[in-house]
N, C-alpha and C positions, 0 to 999 in steps of 0.2 A: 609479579614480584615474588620471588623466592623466600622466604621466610626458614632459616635455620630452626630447626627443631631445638628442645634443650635434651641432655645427653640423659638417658634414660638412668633413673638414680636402683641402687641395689635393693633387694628385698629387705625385709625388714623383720623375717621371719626368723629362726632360730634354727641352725643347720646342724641334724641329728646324724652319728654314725653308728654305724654296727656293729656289735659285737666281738670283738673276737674270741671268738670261739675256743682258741686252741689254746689259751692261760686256764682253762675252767679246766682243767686236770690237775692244776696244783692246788687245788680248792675239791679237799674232800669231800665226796660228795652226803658220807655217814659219816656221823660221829659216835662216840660215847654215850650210851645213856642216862643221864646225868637224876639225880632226888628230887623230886616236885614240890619235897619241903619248901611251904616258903620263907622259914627264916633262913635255911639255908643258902636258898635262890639271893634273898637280900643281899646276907652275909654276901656271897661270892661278889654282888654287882652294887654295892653300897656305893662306887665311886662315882657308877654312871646314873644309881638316884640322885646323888647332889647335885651332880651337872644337869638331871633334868631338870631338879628342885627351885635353882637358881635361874633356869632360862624361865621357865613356867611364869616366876616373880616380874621375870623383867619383863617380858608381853604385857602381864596384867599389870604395869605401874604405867607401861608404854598407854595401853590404851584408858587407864583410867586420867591418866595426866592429860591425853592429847583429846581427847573423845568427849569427852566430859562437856557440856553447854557452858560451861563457866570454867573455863581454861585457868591453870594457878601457873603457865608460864607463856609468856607469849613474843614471840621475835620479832623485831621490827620491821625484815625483811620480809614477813609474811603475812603483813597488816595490806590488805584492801586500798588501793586507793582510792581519796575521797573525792566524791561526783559532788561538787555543789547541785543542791534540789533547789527549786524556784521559791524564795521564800513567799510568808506570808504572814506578814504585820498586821498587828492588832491596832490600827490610829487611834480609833477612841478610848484608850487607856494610856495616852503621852499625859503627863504632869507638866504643869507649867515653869515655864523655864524665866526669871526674874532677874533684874540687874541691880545685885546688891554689892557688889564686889568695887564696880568702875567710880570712879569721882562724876561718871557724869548719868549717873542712876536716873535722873529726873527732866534729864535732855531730852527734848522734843525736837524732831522737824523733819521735814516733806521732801526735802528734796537735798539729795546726800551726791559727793562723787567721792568713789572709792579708788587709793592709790595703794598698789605696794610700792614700799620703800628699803634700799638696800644700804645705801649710801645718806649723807649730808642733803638737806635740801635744797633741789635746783631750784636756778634761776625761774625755770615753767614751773615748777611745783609753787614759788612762790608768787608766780602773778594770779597761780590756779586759787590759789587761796582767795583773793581776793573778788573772784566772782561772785558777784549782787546773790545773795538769797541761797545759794549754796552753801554748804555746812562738806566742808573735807573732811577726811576720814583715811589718815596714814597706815596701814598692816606691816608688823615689821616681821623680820625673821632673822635667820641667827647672822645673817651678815651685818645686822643694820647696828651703827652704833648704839654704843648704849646711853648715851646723852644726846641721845636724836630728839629734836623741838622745835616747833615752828610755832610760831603765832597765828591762831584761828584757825589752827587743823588738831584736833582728835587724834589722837599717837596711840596706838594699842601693841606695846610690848608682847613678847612670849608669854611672859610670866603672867600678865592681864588677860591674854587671850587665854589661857587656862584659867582662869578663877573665874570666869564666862557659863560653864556649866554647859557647852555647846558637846552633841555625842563628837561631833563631824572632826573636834580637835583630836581623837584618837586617830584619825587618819593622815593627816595630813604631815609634810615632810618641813621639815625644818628651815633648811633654806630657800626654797622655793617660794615664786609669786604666788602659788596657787592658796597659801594660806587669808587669800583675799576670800576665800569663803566664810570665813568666822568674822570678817568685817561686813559682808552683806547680811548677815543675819545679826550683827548689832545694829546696823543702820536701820533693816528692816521693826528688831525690836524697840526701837527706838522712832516711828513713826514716820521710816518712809512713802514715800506714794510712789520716786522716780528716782533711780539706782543709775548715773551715770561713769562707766566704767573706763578708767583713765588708765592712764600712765605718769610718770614725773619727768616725761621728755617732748610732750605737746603743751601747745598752746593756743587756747581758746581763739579764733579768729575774731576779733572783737571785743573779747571779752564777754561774751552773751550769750551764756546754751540758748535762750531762749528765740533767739532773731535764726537760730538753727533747726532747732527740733519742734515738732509737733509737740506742748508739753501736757497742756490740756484735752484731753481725748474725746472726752464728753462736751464743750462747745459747741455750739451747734456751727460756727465758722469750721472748725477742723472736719466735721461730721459731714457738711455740703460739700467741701473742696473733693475735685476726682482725680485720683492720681492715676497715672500711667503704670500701666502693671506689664511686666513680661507675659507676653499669650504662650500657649501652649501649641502651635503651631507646626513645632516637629515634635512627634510623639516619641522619639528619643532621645529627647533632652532632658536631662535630669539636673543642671548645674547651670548656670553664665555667671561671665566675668564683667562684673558692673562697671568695670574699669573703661570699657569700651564705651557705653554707654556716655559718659564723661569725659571724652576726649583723650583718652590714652589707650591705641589697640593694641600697642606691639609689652604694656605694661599688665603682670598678670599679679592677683593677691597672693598671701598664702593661703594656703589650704587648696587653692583651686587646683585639680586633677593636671597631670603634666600633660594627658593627652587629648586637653580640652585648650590648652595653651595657644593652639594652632586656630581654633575659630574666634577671628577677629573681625568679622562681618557685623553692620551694626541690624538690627531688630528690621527687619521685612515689612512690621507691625507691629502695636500695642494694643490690649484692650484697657477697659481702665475700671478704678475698684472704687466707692466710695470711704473717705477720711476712718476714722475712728477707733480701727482695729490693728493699729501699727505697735505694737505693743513690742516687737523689737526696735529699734531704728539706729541702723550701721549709719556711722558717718564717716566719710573719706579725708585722709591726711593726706596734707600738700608738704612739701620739702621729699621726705623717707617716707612714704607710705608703706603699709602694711605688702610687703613683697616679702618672699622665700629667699631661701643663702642661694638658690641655682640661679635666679635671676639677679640678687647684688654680689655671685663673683662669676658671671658672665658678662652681665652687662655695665660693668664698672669700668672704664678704661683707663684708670688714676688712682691716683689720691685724692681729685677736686668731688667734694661732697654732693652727693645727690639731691638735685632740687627739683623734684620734677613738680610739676603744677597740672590740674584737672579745672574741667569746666566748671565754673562758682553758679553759670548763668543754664544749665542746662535742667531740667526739670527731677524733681525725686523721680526713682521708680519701685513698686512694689514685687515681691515675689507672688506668685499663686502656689494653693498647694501642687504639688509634685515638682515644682523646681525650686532649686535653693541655690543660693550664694553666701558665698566663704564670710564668716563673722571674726572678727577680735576682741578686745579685752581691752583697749586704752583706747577706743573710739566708739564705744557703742551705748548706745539710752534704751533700759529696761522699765518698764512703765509696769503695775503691783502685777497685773495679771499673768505678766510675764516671768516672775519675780522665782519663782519655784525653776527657771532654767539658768540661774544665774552657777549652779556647781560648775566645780574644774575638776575633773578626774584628776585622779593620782597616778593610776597605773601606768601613764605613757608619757613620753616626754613632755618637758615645760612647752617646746613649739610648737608641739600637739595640742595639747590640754584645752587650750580654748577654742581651736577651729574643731574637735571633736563634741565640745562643750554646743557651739553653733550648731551642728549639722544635727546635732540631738532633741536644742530647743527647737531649731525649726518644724523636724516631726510632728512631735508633740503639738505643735501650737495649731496647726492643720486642724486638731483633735477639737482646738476652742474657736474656732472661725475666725483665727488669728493669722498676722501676714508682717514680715519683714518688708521693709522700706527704707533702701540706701538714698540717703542724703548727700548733696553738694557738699566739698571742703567745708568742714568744720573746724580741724585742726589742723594746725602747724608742726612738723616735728621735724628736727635739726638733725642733720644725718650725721653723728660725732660714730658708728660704728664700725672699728675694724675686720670684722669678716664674722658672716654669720656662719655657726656652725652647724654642718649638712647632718653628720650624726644625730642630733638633735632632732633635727626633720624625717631621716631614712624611714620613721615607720609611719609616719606621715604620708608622705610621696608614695607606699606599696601601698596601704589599705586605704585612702581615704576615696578613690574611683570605686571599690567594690565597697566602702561604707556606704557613701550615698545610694547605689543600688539599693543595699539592702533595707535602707529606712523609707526609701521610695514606696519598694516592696511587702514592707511591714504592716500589719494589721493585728487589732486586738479587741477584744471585744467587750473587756472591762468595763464596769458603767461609771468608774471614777475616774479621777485625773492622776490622782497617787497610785491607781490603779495600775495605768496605763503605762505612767513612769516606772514602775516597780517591775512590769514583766517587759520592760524594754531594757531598761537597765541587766536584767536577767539572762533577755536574748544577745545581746550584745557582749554579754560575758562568752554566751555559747558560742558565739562566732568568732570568738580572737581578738573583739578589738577592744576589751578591754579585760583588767581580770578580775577576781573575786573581789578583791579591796573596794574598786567602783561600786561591786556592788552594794556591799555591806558601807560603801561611802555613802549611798542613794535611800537605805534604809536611815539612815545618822539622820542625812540632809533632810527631809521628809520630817521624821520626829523632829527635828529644831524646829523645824519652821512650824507644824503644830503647837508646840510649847511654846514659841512668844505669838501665839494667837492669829499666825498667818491662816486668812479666808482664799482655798484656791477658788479660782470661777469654773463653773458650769462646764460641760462636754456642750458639743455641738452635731449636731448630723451634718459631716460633709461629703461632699460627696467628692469619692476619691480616684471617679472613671477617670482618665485626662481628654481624654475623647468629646468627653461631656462639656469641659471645659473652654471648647476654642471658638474666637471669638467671630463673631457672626461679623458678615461684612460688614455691615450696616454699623458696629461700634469697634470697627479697626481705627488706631491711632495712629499716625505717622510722625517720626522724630527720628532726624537725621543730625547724629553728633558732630559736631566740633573736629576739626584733625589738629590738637595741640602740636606747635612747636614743641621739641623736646633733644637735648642734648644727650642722651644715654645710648648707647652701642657706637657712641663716638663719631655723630652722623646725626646732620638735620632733619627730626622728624617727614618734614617738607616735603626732600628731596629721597635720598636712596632707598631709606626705610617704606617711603609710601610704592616705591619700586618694586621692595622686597616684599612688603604683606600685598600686594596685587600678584605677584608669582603665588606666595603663598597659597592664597584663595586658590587659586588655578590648579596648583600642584593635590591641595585636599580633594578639590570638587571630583581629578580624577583619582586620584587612589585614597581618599578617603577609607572607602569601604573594602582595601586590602591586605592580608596581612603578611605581619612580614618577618618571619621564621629567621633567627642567626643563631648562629655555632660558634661558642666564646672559644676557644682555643688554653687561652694564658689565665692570671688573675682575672675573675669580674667584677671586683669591688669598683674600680676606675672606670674600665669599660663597659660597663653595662649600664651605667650613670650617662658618658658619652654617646652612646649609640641611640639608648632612649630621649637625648637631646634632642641630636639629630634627624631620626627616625619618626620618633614620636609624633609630631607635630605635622608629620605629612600620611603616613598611614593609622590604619582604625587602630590598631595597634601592634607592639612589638613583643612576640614570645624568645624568650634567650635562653639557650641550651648550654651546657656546661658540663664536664665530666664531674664535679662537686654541685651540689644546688645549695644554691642560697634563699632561703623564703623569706628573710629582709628585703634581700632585691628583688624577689620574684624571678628567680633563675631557678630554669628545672632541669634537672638534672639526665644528661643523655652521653649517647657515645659518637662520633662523627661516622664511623664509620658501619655502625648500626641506626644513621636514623633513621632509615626505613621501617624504622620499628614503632618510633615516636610520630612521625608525620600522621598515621591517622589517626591517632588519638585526636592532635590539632586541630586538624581536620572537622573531626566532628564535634568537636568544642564552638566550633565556629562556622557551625553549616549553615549560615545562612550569609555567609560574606561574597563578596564576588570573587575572589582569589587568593594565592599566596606566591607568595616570594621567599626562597632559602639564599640568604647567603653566609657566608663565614666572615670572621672578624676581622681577616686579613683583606677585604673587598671593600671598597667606597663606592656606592652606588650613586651613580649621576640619575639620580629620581628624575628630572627637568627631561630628560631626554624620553621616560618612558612615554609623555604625552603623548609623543608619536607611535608609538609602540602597539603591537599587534595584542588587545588585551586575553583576544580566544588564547592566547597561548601561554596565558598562567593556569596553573594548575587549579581545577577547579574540585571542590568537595565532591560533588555528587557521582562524579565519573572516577574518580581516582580508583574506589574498589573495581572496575568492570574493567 
């Protein structure tokens, strides 16, 4: 492989001539011999002292002005820019934070569900109210009317949530759900023990968190029962979609990786964990589940509403540390221990906010020998949406495959919990995915919770080999899901779809582990969305070249006709894959047909240099 040189650039040095010689005759070579007086001397050259006098000044005001340790002028343009440093909070100096402002100063109770509200209250907001032993809790923001009122729900106004004394209200954005953080910290100052995290568009399936969730954690009925936990099995798994587990494979959550989409095989195995430590617990909505805009404007076929329904009869399952699964915000039970991961970042979109909010608690919780446990249908939600918006997701869908990595990968050595949180919160600024506000959001979050007298629990020694973790023959579980009927892709679960995801499987098992190089030609805002559809779900993954890059999209920037230049970079990004594949944008690759295909003949990493 011929590799062009770049064109050798010019010196840089200062190109001297010489003299000529033959003008130095009009230049006498003696003159006159002039008085040595020197007032004379002056006299004659008085004009060329003041021009010296004057230049002499301006050096020494040059260097005392600019040189000087304490500068008296200074340009914007040559100010430093600023490196946020790792902070480092003083907790045992927070003042207590008291509810003297609210009408409901001397409210007590244990068990709280927290809604944002934008709008009048629905019809589920108002059955929500009426669930036995629950105490609602409305956060408004600037959309919400201003004579918003429901009977037997808690309304907290803007102007109530500022008289709060909470730091976390300087950060937070006005109209946004995410001002549900200054409502878990009244609920919590207010004596919660169990933080159940709603929406005002579900509806309780019976009316009874309780006949759902584990609510009691310390029972010794909760504590004996053995749930079914995902094994660690493939030691590159870092994420599953619970979806499967429950009767829906070809249905994926938000937040889950697009190019995890594609494994829809159910669990090989289970091991199993003893009750007590569920201090997350997602629960699954039937009608509109928690899914992404790429799957409600792909797999919509209509206007007739989505109803899709999941196993009610199939058993919980837990996370172990090192895998996690995708969390929301209007289906999930936070129990006290858990209670310090209940934040919503600011920095990144609302669709983000809470599956980043997830993927962060569940770190963390690893740290207190704590474990997420997706539950059966709990709620009902009525699909009234016209199209969810992908914008909102875009930096969702680039970073949340290399987030998870990185929290997989993350260790810290801190001996606190606040600790822990504080330099995660920190590293995760360093990494992009979120920005300084989070941070200085995590510092707020942390001091409130101090200040109305939140007790975090204990660290744990876990042990975080995954190696370590899988499970001995001898306590593998086996559970084989459910294949739901299901109307979406316009096509009976049953029938074609159970067609399509057994091709699928086939088409991963063989190129799984290939990758598969394209060359965008035109715009990649559309195309590179499509091809990552397409692509995505059958290869390890898809790198997209472009004469522009885009790092929302994860498109890097190349030339077509130079990429010989860029191939081995790829190459060795991903030297341990079994091949790769280039094509350009203008090619549809009939992947089905490479099964047969001769695989010596993709390009493989280690040979390409020889």
């Amino acid at each position: 492989m011929i590799v062009q040189d770049h064109p050798s650039t010019k010196s840089s040095k200062p190109h001297y001539y010489p003299l000529n010689l033959k003008t130095s005759n009009k230049i006498p070579l003696f003159s006159h011999t002039k008085s040595l007086d020197f007032s004379t001397w002056a006299s004659d050259n008085s004009f060329k002292l003041f021009i010296i006098t004057i230049f002499t000044f301006t050096v020494a005001a040059f260097f005392f002005f600019f040189h000087t340790s304490t500068p008296l002028f200074c340009s914007q343009n040559s100010q430093i820019p600023h490196k946020l440093k790792i902070p480092k909070p003083n907790f045992n100096s927070i003042h207590p934070i008291l509810d003297k402002s609210s009408p409901y100063s001397s409210f007590h109770s244990e068990l709280w569900i927290i809604v944002s509200v934008s709008d009048y209250p629905s019809i589920p907001l108002q059955n929500l109210v009426r669930t036995k032993g629950w105490q609602v809790l409305a956060v408004g923001n600037s959309k919400t009317p201003k004579d918003w009122s429901l009977k037997g729900a808690i309304f907290l106004s803007l102007d109530q949530q500022a008289d709060l004394g909470f730091r976390v209200v300087d950060y937070l954005p006005y109209d946004s759900y995410v001002r549900k953080s200054v409502g878990y910290l009244f609920a919590i100052q207010h004596g919660a023990k169990r933080i159940f995290d709603a929406d005002d568009r579900g509806e309780v399936i019976g009316g009874d968190l309780g006949k759902h969730f584990d609510l009691d954690l310390g029972s010794a009925v909760v504590k004996q029962q053995r749930i079914l936990q995902y094994s660690d099995g493939n030691s590159n798994r870092t994420v599953v979609n619970p979806y499967v587990h429950f009767g829906q494979r070809s249905v994926w959550p938000r937040g889950l990786p697009l190019e995890n989409v594609g494994q829809v095989g159910h669990e090989e195995f289970y091991s199993e964990v003893s009750g007590g430590k569920q201090y997350i617990q997602q629960g699954i909505s039937n009608g509109l589940p928690n899914v992404d805009s790429i799957f409600y404007a792909t797999r919509k076929g209509g206007p007739e509403a989505f109803d899709i329904r999941f196993d009610e009869h199939a058993p919980k399952v837990a996370t172990s540390a090192g895998i996690m699964v995708p969390l929301n915000s209007f289906n999930t039970l936070f129990h006290y221990d858990a209670f310090w991961g209940l934040m919503l970042p600011v920095s990144v979109s609302t669709m983000a906010s809470d599956v980043l909010r997830g993927y962060w608690g569940q770190r963390v919780l690893w740290e207190i020998g704590g474990y997420v446990v997706v539950y059966p249908p709990t709620v009902h939600r009525q699909d009234r949406t016209e199209s969810f918006p992908f914008v909102e997701e875009k930096d969702l869908h680039v970073n949340v495959g290399r987030l998870i990595k990185f929290l997989v990968d993350w260790r810290c050595e801190k001996k606190t919990l606040f600790g822990k949180l504080v330099n995660l919160s920190y590293s995760m600024e360093k990494e992009g995915f979120w920005n300084e506000n989070d941070v200085k959001l995590t510092l707020s979050w942390l001091e409130d919770l101090i200040a109305i007298g939140y007790q975090p629990p204990e660290l744990m020694e876990v042990e975080m080999h995954k190696q370590n973790m899988v499970a001995s023959v001898a306590d593998r579980k086996e559970f084989v899901p459910r294949k739901l009927t299901s109307m979406h892709l316009g096509v009976e679960e049953s029938g074609t779809v159970n067609y399509e995801i057994g091709n699928l499987i086939r088409w991963r098992r063989n190129l799984g582990d290939v990758v598969l190089i394209m060359f965008v030609s035109g715009p990649v805002q559309q195309t590179a969305l499509e091809w990552r559809l397409l692509y995505g779900r059958i290869f390890k993954t898809v790198v997209i070249l472009s004469t522009q890059a885009d790092a929302d999209l994860a498109v890097e920037e190349g030339q077509l006709d130079r990429t010989y230049k860029y191939l081995p970079k790829i190459f060795n990004r991903f030297n341990n894959t079994r091949g790769f594949l280039f094509l350009h944008d203008n090619t549809i690759l009939n992947y089905w047909s490479l099964l047969q295909a001769d695989m010596s003949k993709l390009w493989i990493a280690n040979k390409v240099p020889s």
